[in-house]
SEVONU-97559 format. One line per 10 residues: number of its first residue (from 0); for each residue x, y, z of C-alpha. Coordinates in nm, 4 decimals. Example, Ala and Ser with C-alpha at 12.3 -4.5 7.8 and 13.67 -1.06 7.14 Angstrom:
<atoms>
0	1.2300/-0.4500/0.7800 | 1.3670/-0.1060/0.7140 $
</atoms>
This chain:
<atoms>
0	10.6319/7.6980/8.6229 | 10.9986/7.8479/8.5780 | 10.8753/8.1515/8.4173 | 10.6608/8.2046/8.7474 | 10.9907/8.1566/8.9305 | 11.1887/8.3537/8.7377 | 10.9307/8.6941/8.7388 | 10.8543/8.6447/9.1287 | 11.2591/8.6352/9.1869 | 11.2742/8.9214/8.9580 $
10	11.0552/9.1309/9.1305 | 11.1763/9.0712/9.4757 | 11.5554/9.0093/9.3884 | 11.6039/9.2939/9.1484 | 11.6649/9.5278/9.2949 | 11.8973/9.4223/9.5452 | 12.1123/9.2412/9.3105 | 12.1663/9.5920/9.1453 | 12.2382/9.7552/9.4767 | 12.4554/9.4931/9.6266 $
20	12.6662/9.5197/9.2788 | 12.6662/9.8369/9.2992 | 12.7814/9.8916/9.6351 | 13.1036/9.6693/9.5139 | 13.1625/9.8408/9.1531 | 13.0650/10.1705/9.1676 | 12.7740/10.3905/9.0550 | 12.9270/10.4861/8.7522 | 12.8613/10.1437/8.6338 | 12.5004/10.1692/8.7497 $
30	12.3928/10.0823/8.4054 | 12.6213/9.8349/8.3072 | 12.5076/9.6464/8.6265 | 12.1387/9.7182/8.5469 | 12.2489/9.5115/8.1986 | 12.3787/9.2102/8.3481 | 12.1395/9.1633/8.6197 | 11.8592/9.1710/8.3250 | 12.0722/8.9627/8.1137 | 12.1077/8.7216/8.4080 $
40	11.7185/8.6939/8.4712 | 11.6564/8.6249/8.0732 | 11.9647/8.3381/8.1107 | 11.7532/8.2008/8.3695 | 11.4730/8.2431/8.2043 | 11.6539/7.9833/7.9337 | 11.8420/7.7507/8.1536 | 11.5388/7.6848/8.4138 | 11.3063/7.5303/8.1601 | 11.4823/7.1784/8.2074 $
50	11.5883/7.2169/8.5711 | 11.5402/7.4909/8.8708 | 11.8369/7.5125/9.1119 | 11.8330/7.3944/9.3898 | 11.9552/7.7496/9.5012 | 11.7708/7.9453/9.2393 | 11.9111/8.3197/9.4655 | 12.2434/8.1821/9.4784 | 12.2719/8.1282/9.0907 | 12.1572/8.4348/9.0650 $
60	12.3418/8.6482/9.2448 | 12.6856/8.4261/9.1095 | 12.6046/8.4411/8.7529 | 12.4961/8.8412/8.8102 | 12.8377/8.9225/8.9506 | 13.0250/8.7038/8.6635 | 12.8430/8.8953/8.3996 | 12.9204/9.2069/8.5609 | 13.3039/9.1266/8.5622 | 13.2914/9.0394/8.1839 $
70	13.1154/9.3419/8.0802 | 13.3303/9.5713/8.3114 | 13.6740/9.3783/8.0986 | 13.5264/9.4447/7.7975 | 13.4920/9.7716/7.8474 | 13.8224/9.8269/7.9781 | 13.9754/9.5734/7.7067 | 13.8533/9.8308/7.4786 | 14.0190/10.1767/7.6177 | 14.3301/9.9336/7.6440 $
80	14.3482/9.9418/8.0403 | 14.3844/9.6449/8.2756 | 14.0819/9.6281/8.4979 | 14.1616/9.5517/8.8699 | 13.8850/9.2513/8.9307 | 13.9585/8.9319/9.0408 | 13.8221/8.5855/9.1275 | 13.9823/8.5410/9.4056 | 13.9661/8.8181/9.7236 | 13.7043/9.0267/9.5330 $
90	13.5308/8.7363/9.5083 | 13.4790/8.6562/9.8522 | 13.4134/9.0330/9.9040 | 13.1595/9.0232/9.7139 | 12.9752/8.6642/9.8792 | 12.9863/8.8594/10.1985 | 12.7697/9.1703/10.0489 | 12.5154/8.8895/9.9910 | 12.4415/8.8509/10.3441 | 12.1085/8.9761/10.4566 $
100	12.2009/9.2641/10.6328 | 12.4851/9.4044/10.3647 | 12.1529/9.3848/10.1407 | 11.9626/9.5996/10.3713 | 12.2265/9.7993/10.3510 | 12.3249/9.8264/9.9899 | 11.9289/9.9053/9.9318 | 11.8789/10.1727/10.1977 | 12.2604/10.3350/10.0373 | 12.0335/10.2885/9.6671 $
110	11.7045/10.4610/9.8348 | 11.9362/10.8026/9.9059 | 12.1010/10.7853/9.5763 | 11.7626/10.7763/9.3946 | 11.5829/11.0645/9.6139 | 11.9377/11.2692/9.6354 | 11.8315/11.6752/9.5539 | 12.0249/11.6727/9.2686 | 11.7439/11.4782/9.0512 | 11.4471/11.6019/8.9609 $
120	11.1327/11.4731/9.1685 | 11.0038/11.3061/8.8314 | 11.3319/11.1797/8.7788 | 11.3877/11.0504/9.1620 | 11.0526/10.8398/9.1565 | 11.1507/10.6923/8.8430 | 11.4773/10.5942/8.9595 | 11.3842/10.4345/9.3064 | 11.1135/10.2259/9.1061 | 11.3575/10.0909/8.8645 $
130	11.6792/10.0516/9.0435 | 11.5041/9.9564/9.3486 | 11.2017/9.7749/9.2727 | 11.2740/9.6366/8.9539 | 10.9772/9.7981/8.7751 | 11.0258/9.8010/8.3804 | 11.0068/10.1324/8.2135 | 10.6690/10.0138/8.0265 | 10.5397/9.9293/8.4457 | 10.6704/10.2854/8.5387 $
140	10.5240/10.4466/8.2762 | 10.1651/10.2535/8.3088 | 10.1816/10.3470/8.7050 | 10.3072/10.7067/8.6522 | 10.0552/10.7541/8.3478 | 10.3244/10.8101/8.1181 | 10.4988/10.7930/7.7974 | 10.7434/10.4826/7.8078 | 11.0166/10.7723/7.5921 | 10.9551/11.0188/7.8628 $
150	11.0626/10.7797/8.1601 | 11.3223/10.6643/7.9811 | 11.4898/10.9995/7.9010 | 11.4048/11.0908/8.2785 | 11.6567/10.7872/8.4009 | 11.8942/10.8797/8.1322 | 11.9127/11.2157/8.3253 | 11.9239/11.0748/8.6146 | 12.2289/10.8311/8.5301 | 12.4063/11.1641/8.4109 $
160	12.3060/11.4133/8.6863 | 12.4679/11.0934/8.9111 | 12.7800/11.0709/8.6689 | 12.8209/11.4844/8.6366 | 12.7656/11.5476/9.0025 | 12.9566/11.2428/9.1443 | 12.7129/11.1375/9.4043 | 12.8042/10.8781/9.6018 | 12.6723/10.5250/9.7350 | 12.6778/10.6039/10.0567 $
170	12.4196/10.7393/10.3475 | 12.3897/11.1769/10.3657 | 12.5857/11.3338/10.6374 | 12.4243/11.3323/11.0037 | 12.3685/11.7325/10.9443 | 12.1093/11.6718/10.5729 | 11.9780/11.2973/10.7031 | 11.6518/11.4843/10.8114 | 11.5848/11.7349/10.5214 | 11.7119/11.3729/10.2856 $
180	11.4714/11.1675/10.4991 | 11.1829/11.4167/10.4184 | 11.2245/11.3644/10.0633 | 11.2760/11.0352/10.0714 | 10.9370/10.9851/10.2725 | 10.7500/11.1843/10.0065 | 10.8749/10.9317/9.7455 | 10.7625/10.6349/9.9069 | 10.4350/10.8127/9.9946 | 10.3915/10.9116/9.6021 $
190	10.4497/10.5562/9.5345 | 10.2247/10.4054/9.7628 | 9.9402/10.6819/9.6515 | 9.9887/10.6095/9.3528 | 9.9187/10.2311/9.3897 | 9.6130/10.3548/9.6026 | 9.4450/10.5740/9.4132 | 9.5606/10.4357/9.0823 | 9.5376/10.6701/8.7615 | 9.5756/10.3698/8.5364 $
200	9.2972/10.3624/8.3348 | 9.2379/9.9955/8.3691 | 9.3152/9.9110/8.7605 | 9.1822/10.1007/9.0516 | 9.4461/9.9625/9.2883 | 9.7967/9.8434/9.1895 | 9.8823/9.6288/9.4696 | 10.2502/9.6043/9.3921 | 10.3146/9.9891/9.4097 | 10.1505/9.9779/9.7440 $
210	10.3690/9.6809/9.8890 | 10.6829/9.8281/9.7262 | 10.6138/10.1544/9.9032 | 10.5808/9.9757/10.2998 | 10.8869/9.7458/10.2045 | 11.0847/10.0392/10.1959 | 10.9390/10.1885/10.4704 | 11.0284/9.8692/10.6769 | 11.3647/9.8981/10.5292 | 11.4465/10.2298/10.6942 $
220	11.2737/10.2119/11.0324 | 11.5467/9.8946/11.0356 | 11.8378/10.1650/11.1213 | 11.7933/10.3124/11.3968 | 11.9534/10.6928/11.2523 | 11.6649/10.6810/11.0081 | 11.3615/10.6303/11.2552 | 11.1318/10.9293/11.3008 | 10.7896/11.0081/11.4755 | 10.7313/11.0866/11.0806 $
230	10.8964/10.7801/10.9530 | 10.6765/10.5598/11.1949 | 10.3300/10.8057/11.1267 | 10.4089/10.6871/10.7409 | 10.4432/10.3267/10.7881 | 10.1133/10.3455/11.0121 | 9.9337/10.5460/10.7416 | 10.0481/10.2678/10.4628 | 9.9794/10.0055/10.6979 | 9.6189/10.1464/10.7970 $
240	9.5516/10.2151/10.3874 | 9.6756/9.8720/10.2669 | 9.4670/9.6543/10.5300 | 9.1271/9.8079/10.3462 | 9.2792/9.7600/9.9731 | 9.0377/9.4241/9.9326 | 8.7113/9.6001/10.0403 | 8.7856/9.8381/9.7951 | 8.7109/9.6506/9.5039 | 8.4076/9.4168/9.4404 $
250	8.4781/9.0603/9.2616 | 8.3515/9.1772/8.9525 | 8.5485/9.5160/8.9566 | 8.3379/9.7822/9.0765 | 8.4420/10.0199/9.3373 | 8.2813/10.0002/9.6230 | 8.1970/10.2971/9.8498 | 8.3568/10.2959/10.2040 | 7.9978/10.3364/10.3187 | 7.9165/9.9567/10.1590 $
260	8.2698/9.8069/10.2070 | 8.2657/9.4557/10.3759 | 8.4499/9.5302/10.7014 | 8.5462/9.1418/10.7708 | 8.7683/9.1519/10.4670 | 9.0004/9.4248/10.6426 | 9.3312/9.2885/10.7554 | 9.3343/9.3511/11.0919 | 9.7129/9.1916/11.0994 | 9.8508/9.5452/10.9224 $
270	9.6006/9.7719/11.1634 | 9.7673/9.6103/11.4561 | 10.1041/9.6672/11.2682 | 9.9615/10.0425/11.2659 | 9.8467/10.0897/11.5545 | 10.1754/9.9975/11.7058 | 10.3900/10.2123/11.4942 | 10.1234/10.4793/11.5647 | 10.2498/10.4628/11.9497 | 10.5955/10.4607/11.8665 $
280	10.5705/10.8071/11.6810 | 10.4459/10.9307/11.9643 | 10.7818/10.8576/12.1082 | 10.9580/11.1342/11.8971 | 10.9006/11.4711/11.8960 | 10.8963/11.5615/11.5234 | 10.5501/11.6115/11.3431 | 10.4324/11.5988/11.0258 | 10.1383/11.5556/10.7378 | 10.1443/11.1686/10.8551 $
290	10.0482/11.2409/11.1942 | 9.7265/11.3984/11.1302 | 9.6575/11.1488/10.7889 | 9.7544/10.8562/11.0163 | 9.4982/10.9777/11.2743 | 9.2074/11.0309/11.0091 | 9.2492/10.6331/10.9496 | 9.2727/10.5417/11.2415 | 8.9321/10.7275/11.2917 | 8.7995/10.5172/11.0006 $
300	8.9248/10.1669/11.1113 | 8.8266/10.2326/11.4688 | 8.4604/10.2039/11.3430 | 8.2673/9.8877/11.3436 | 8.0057/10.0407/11.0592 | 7.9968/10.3605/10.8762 | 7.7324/10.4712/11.1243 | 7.9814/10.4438/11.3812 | 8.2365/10.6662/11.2468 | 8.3233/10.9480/11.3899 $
310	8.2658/11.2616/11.1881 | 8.3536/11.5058/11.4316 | 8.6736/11.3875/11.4940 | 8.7432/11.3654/11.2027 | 8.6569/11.6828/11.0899 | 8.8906/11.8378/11.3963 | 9.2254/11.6219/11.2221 | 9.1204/11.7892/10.8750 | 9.1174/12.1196/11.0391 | 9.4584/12.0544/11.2214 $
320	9.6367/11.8909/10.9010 | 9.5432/12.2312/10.7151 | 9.6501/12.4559/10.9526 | 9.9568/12.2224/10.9722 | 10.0366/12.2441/10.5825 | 9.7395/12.4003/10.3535 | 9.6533/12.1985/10.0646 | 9.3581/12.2127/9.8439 | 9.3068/11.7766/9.8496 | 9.2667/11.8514/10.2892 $
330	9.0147/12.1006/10.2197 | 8.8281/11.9079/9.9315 | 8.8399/11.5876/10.1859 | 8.7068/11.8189/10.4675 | 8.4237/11.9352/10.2722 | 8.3017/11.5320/10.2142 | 8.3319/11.4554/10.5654 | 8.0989/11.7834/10.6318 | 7.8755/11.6344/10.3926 | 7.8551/11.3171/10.6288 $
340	7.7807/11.5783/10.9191 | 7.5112/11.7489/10.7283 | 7.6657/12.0552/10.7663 | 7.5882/12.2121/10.4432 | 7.6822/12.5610/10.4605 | 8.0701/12.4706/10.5454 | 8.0823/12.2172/10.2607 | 8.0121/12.4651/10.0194 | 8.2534/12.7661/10.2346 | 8.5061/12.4587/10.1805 $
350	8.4437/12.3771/9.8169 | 8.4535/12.7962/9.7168 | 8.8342/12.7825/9.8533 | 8.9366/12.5195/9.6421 | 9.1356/12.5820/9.3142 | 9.0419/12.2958/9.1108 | 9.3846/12.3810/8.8815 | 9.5927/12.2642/9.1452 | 9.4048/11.8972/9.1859 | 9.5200/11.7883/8.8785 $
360	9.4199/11.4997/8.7398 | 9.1777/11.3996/9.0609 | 8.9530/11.7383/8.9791 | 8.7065/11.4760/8.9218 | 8.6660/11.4280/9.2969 | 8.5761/11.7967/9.3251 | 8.2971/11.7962/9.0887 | 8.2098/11.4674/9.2580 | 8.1875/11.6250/9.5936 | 8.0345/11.9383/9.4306 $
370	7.7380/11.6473/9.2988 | 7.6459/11.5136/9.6068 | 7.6497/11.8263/9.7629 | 7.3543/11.9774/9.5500 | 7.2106/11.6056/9.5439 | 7.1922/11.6206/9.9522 | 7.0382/12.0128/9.9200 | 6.7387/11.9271/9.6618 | 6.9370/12.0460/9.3545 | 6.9130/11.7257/9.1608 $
380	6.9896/11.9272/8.8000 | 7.2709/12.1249/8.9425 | 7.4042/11.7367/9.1045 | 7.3840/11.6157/8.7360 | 7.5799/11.8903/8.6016 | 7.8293/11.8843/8.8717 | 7.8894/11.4690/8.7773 | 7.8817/11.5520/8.3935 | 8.1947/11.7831/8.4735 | 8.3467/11.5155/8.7097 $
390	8.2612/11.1921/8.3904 | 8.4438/11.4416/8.1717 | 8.7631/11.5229/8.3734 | 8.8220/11.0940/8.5033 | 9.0521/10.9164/8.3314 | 9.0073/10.5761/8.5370 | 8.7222/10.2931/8.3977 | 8.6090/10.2306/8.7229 | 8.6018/10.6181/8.8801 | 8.3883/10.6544/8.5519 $
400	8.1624/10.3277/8.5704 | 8.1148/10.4573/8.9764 | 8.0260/10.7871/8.8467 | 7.7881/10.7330/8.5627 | 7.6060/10.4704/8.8019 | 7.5676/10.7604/9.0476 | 7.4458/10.9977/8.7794 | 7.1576/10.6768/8.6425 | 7.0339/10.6810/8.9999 | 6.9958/11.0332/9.0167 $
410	6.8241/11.0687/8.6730 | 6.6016/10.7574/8.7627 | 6.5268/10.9252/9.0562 | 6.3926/11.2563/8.8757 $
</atoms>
């Protein structure tokens, strides 16, 4: 029972313990506090198996800062300098950054530290998941499809580019907060896709990438210099995504096509949550790629079957969202929903302008597309060619389990 206590507090108290202690030290002891706020959760980890207390936060967050404080003495002890901490004002100091809204604070201060320009992209996403969401490097590197070596050395650079470049804990500069905010949007949007359309070769969906990605979403739309049209279009997209993640999946892990998805088990609590930050973006005058993605699920969930959905419209948001920014994953989801219109001819004038190199690792959906294509046309041979191509380029057991079962109906079928 502790240890369930102990990895639920961890995940949700991470990372503002490391935020909140770092807002009152310094981020030049961003790794140092990383230390004790571990070493704290494996002390509790120890201590808890007798007795849980009563105020299992507050021990935390006491026994955090006290570790801190010796480490920091140590270190000083050591270069022979007298380090300025006490128990007594900085103390109290401290207590107060403990208060809900100094934590709000000391996280949103953490989210601009980790997307600041200076780091890498690969480097920025790595950071915000492990400073801010607590995410081990072995979690990081299982979400991000990586080496656990490579992550690490990508937060080692990270902890020097902060060092080197002296980047502080504090929020950008009323003339960058929109070009920051942009960047800071994509990273919670990479995080939540990457929950969504999971590349993990196990899991489909990784639910806590998805929830991590709308918590920090909420977190920003709570100051009012950070809201957006864009910022609110995001949070409805997430919102809109996330209330669909349990149709996704059947219960004996299958994937289950949006066209056989049980509707009831939609959350209609998030679409409402959607649809009303939906109406607030319309408040602002800023647009972006969330606007037009927003609207496409909103299209979706507006539909009370897959007959009902509205293909045309549809269509006319993928046509705006490319003219808006071009990219080859708009075009390649165009050509499907063509596909549902019957309209042949522009699937394949769609397909022709895509350059698979850029989809990376989801080129699979291409050849996918490029499958049912030539299955809905007659060309059953050229469909099974097309899903060979797609088996070969998916790395995820279920995309491939989907796949092959598509290919033994069409070979059945011969």
């Amino acid at each position: 029972m502790e240890h369930k206590v102990v990895d639920h507090l961890f995940r949700h108290h991470y990372g503002k313990m490391v935020a909140i202690l770092t807002r009152f030290f310094g981020l030049s002891y961003i790794e140092t506090i990383e230390d004790a706020v571990q070493d704290t959760f494996i002390k509790a980890a120890s201590q808890w198996r007798t007795k849980i207390p009563d105020n299992p936060e507050g021990w935390l967050n006491r026994v955090a800062k006290n570790r801190t404080i010796d480490i920091l003495r140590s270190i000083q002890a050591e270069k022979n300098r007298n380090l300025s901490i006490t128990t007594g004002a900085s103390s109290l100091q401290i207590d107060e950054l403990f208060l809900d809204h100094e934590v709000a604070d000391s996280q949103l201060r953490m989210i601009f530290v980790a997307c600041h320009p200076s780091l890498h992209p690969s480097e920025q996403i790595a950071f915000a998941l492990k400073t801010i969401s607590g995410f081990s490097i072995k979690e990081i590197a299982a979400a991000l499809l990586t080496k656990e070596e490579t992550i690490a050395k990508r937060l080692l650079r990270a902890r020097k580019t902060i060092q080197d470049k002296n980047i502080q804990f504090q929020y950008p500069s009323p003339e960058t907060v929109n070009e920051r905010m942009a960047r800071v949007m994509e990273v919670i949007y990479l995080t939540f896709n990457e929950g969504f359309h999971s590349t993990n070769k196990e899991k489909l969906i990784k639910e806590d990438l998805c929830g991590e990605a709308i918590r920090l979403c909420q977190l920003l739309l709570k100051k009012e210099q950070f809201r957006s049209g864009s910022l609110y279009a995001l949070f409805a997209l997430l919102c809109f995504h996330m209330s669909r993640l349990e149709s996704k999946v059947s219960s004996d892990n299958q994937i289950v096509n949006l066209q056989f998805q049980d509707r009831t088990k939609w959350y209609f609590p998030l679409i409402k949550m959607g649809n009303s930050a939906m109406l607030k973006a319309t408040e602002y005058e800023d647009t972006s790629v969330y606007h037009y993605e927003a609207a496409i699920a909103s299209e979706h969930l507006n539909a009370k079957t897959f007959k009902d959905t509205n293909w045309k419209n549809i269509s006319y948001w993928y046509e705006q969202l490319y003219m808006f920014k071009p990219n080859m994953f708009t075009l390649l989801n165009h050509a499907t929903v063509c596909l549902q219109l019957s309209d042949f001819e522009k699937t394949h004038q769609l397909l022709k302008r895509i350059d698979v190199a850029e989809l990376g690792q989801r080129a699979y959906l291409y050849y996918g597309c490029y499958a049912e294509y030539y299955m809905k046309i007659g060309e059953k041979s050229l469909a099974i060619s097309f899903l060979d191509k797609a088996l070969a380029e998916t790395t995820n057991k279920l995309e491939w389990e989907y796949l092959a079962g598509n290919k033994r109906n069409l070979t059945s079928n011969k």
